[in-house]
N, CA, C and O atoms as CSV, one atom per row, in Angstrom:
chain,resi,resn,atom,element,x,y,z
A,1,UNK,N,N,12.135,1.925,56.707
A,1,UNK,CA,C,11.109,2.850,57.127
A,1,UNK,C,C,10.168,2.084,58.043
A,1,UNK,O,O,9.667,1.050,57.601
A,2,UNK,N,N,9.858,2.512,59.351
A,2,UNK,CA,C,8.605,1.866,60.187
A,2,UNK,C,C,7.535,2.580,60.056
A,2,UNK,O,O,7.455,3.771,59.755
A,3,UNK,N,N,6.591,1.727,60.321
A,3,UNK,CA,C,5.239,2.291,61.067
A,3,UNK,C,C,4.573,2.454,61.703
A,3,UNK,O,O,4.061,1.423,62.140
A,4,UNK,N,N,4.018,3.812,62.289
A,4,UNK,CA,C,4.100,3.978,63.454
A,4,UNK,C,C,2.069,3.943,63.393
A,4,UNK,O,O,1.496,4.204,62.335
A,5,UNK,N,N,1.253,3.577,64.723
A,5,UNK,CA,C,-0.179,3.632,64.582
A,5,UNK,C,C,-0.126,4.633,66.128
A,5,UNK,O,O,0.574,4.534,67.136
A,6,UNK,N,N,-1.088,5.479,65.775
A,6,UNK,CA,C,-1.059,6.707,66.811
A,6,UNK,C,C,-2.615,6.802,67.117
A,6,UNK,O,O,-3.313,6.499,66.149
A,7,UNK,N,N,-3.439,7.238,68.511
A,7,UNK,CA,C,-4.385,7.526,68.471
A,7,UNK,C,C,-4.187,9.046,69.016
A,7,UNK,O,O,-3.301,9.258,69.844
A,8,UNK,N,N,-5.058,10.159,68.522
A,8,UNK,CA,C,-5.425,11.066,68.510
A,8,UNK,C,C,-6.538,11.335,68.695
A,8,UNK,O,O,-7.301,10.396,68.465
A,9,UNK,N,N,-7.224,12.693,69.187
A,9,UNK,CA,C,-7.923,13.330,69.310
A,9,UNK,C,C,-8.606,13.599,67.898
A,9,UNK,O,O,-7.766,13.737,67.009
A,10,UNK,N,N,-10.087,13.721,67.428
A,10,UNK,CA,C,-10.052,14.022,65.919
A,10,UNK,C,C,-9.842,15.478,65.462
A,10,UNK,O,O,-9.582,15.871,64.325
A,11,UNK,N,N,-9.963,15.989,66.269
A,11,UNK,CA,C,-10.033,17.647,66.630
A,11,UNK,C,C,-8.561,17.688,65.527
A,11,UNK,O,O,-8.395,18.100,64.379
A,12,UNK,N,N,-7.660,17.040,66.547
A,12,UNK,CA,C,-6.124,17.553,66.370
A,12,UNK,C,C,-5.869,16.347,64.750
A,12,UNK,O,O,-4.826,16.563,64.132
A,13,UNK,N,N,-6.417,15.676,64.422
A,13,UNK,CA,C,-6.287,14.403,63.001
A,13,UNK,C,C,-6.821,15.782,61.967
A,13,UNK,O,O,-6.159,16.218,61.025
A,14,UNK,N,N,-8.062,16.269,62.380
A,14,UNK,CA,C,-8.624,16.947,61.368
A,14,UNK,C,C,-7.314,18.051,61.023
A,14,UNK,O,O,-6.939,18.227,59.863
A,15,UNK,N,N,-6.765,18.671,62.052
A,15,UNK,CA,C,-6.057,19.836,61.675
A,15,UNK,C,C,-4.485,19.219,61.305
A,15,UNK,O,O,-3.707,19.981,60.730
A,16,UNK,N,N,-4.141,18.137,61.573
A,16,UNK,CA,C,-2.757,17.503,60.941
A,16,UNK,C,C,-3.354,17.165,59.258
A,16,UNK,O,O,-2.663,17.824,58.480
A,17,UNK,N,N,-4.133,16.562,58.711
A,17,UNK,CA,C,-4.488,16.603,57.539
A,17,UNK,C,C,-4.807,17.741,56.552
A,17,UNK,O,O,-4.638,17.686,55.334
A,18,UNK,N,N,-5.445,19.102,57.475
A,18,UNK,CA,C,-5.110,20.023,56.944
A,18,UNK,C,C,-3.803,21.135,56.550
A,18,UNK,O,O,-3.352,21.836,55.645
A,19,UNK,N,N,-3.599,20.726,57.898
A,19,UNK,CA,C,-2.225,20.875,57.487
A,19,UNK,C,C,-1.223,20.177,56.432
A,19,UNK,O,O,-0.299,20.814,55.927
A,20,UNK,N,N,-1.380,19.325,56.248
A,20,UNK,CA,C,-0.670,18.233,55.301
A,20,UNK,C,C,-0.911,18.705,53.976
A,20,UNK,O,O,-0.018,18.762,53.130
A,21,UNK,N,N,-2.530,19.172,53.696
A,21,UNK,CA,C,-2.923,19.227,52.854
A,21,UNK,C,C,-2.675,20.649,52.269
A,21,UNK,O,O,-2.733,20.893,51.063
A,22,UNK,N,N,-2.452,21.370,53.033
A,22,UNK,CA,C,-1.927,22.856,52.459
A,22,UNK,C,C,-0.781,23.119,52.246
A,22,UNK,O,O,-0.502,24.051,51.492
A,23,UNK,N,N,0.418,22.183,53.002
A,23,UNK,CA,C,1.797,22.434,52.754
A,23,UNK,C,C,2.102,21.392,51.861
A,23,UNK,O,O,3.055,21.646,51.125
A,24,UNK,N,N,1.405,19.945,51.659
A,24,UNK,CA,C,2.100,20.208,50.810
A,24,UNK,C,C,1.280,19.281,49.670
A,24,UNK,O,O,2.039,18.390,49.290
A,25,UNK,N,N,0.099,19.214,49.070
A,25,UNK,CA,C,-1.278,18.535,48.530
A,25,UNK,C,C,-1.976,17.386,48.932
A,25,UNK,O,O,-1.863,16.851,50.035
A,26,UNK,N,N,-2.586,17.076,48.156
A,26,UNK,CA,C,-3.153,15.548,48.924
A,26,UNK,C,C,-1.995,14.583,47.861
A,26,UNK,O,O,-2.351,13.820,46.963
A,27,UNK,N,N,-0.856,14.820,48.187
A,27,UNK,CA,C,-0.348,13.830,47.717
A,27,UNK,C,C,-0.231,12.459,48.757
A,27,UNK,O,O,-0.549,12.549,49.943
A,28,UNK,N,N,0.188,11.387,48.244
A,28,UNK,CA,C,0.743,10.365,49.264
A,28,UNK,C,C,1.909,11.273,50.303
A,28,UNK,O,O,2.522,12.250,49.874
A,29,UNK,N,N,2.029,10.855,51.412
A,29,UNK,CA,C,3.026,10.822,52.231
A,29,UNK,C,C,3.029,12.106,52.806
A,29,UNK,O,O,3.706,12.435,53.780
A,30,UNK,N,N,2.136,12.926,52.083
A,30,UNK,CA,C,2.053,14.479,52.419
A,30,UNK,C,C,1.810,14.414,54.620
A,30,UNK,O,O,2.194,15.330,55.348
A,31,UNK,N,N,1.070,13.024,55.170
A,31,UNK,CA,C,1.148,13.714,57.078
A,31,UNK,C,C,2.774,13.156,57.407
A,31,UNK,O,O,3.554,13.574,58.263
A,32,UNK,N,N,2.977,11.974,56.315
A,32,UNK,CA,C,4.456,11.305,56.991
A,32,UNK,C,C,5.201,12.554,56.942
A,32,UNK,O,O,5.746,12.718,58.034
A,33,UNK,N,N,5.630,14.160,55.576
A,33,UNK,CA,C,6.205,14.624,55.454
A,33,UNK,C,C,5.954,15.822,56.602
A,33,UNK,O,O,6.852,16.594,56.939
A,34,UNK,N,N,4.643,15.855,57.131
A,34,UNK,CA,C,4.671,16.828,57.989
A,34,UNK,C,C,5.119,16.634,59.465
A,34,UNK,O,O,5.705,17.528,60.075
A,35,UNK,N,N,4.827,15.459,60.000
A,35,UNK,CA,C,5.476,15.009,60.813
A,35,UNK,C,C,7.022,14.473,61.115
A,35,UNK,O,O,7.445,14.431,62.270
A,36,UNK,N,N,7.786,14.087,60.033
A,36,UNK,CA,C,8.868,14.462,59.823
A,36,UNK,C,C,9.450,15.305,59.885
A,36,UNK,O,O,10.611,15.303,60.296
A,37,UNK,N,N,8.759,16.402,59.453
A,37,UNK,CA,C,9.160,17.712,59.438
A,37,UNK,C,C,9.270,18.535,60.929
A,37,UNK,O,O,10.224,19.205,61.324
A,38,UNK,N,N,8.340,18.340,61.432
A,38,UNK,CA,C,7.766,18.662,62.693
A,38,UNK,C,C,8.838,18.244,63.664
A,38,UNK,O,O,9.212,19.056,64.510
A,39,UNK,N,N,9.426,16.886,63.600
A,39,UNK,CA,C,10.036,16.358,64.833
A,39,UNK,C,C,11.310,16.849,64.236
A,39,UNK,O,O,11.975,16.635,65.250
A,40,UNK,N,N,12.278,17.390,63.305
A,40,UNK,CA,C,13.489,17.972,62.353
A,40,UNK,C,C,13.664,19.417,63.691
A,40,UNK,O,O,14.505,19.607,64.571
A,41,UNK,N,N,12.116,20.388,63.155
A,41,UNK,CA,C,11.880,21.054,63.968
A,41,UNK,C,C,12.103,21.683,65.631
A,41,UNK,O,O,12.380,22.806,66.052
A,42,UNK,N,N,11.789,20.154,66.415
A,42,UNK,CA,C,12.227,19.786,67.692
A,42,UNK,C,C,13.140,19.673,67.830
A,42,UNK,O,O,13.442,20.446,68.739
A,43,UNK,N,N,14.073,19.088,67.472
A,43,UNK,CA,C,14.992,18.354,67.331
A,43,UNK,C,C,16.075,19.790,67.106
A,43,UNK,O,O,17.083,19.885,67.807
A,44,UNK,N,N,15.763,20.766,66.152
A,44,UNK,CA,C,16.877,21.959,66.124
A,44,UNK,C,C,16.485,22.918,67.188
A,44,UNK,O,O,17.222,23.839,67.541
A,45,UNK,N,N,14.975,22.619,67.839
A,45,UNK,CA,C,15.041,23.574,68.784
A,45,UNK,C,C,15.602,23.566,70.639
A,45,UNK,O,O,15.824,24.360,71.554
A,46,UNK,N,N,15.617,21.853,70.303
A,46,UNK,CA,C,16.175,21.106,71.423
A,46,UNK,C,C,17.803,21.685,70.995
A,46,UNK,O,O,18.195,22.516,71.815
A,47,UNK,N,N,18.697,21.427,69.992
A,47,UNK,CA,C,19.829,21.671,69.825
A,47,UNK,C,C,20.340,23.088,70.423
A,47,UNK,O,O,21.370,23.082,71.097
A,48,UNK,N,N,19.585,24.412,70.173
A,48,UNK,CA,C,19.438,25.802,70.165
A,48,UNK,C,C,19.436,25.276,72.175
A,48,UNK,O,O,20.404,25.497,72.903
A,49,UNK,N,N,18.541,24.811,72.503
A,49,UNK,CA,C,18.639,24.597,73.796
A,49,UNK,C,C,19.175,24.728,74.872
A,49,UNK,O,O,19.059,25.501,75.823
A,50,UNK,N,N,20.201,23.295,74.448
A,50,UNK,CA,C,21.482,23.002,74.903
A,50,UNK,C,C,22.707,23.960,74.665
A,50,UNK,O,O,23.600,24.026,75.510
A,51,UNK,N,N,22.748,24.797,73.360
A,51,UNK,CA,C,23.562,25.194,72.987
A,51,UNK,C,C,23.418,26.626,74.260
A,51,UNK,O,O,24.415,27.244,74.635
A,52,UNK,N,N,22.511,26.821,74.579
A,52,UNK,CA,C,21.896,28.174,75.350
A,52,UNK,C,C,22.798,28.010,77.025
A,52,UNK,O,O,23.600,28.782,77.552
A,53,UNK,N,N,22.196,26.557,77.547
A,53,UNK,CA,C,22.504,26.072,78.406
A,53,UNK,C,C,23.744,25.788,78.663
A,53,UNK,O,O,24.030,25.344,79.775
A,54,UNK,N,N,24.959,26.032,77.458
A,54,UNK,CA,C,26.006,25.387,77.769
A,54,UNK,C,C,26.721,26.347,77.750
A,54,UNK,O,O,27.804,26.148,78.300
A,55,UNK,N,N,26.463,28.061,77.036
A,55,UNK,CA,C,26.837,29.149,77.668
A,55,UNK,C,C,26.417,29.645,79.083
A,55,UNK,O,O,27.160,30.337,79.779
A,56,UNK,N,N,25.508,29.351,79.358
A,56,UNK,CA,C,25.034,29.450,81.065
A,56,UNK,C,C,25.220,28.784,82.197
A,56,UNK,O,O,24.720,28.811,83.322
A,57,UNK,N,N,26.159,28.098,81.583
A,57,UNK,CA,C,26.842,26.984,82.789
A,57,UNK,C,C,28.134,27.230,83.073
A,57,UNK,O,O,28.761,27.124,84.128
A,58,UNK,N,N,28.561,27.693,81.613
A,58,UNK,CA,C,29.764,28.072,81.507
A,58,UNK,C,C,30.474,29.852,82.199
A,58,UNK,O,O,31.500,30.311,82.702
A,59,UNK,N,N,28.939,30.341,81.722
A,59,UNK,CA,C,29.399,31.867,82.074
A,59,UNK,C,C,29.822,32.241,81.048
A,59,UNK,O,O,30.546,31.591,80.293
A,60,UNK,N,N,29.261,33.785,80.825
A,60,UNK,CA,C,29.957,35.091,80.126
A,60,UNK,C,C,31.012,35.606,81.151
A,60,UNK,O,O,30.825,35.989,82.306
A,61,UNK,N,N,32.108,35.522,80.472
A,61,UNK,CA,C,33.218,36.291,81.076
A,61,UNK,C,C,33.586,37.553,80.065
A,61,UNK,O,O,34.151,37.469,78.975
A,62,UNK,N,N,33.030,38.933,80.835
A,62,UNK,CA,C,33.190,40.382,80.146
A,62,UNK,C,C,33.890,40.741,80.871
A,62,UNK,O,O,33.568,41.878,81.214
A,63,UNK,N,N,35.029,40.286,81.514
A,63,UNK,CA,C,36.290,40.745,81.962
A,63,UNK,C,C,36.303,41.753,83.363
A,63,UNK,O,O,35.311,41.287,83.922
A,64,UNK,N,N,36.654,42.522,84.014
A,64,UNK,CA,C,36.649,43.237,85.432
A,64,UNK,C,C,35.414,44.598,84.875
A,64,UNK,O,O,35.594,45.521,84.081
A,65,UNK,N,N,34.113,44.192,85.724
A,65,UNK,CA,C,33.671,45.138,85.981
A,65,UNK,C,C,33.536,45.969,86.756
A,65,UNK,O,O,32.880,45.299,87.554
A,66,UNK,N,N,33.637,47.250,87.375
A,66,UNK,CA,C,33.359,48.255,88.173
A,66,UNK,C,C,31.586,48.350,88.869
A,66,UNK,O,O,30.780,49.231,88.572
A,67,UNK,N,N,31.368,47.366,89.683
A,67,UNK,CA,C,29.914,47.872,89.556
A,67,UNK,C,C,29.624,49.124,90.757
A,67,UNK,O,O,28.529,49.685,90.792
A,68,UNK,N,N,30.384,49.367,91.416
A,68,UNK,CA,C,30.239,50.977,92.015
A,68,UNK,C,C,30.812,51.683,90.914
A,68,UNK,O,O,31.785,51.226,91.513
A,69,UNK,N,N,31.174,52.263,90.019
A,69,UNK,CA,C,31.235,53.392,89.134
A,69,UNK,C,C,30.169,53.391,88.157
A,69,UNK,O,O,29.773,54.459,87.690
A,70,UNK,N,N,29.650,52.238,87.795
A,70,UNK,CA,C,28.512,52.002,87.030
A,70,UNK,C,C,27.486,52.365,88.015
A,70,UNK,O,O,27.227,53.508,87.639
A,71,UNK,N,N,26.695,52.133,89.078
A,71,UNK,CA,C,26.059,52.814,89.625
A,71,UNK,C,C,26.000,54.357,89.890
A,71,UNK,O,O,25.135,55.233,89.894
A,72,UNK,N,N,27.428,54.252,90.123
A,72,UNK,CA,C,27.713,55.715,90.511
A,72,UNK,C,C,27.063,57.186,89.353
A,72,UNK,O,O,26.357,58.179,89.523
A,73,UNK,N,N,27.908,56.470,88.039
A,73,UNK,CA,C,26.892,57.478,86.716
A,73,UNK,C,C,26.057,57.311,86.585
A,73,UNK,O,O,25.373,58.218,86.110
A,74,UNK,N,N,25.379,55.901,86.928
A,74,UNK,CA,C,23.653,55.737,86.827
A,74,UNK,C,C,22.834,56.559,87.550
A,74,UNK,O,O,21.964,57.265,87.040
A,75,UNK,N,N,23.095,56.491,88.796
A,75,UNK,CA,C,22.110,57.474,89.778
A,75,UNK,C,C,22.835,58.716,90.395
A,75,UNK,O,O,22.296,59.351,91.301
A,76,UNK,N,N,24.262,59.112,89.815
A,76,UNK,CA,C,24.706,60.091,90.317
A,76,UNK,C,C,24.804,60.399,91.567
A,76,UNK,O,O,24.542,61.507,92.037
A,77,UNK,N,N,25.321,59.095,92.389
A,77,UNK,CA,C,25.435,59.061,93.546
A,77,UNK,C,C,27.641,59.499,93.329
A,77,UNK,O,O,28.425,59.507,92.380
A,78,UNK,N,N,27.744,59.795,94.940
A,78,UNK,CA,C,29.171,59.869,95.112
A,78,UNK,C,C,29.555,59.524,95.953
A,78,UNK,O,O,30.770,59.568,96.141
């Protein structure tokens, strides 16, 4: 396990301790667990990300579309 020394804003110390302190008591380890938690967090939303990006690179393939007949019933053109 390392340790890490961080400077912060107190604004944002005051509200990480409260936070700590509501999820999960004033126990020991209660900011290590929130910050742990926090970067778990990132970390699956970074995953969701990529996963987004790697259908959009790739392309949806929905097979032969018609886009004059699809217009065509849309605005009832002929």
């Amino acid at each position: 396990m390392g340790t890490i020394t961080i400077s912060i804003r107190d604004s944002d110390e005051a509200r990480l301790r409260e936070l700590a302190m509501k999820k999960f008591g004033k126990t020991k380890g209660s900011m290590s667990k929130v910050i742990t938690e926090a970067i778990s967090k990132i970390d699956d939303e970074t995953d969701q990300d990529k996963d987004v990006l790697d259908i959009a690179r790739k392309g949806l393939h929905l097979g032969k579309v018609d886009i004059k007949k699809i217009r065509e019933d849309m605005y009832g053109r002929y």
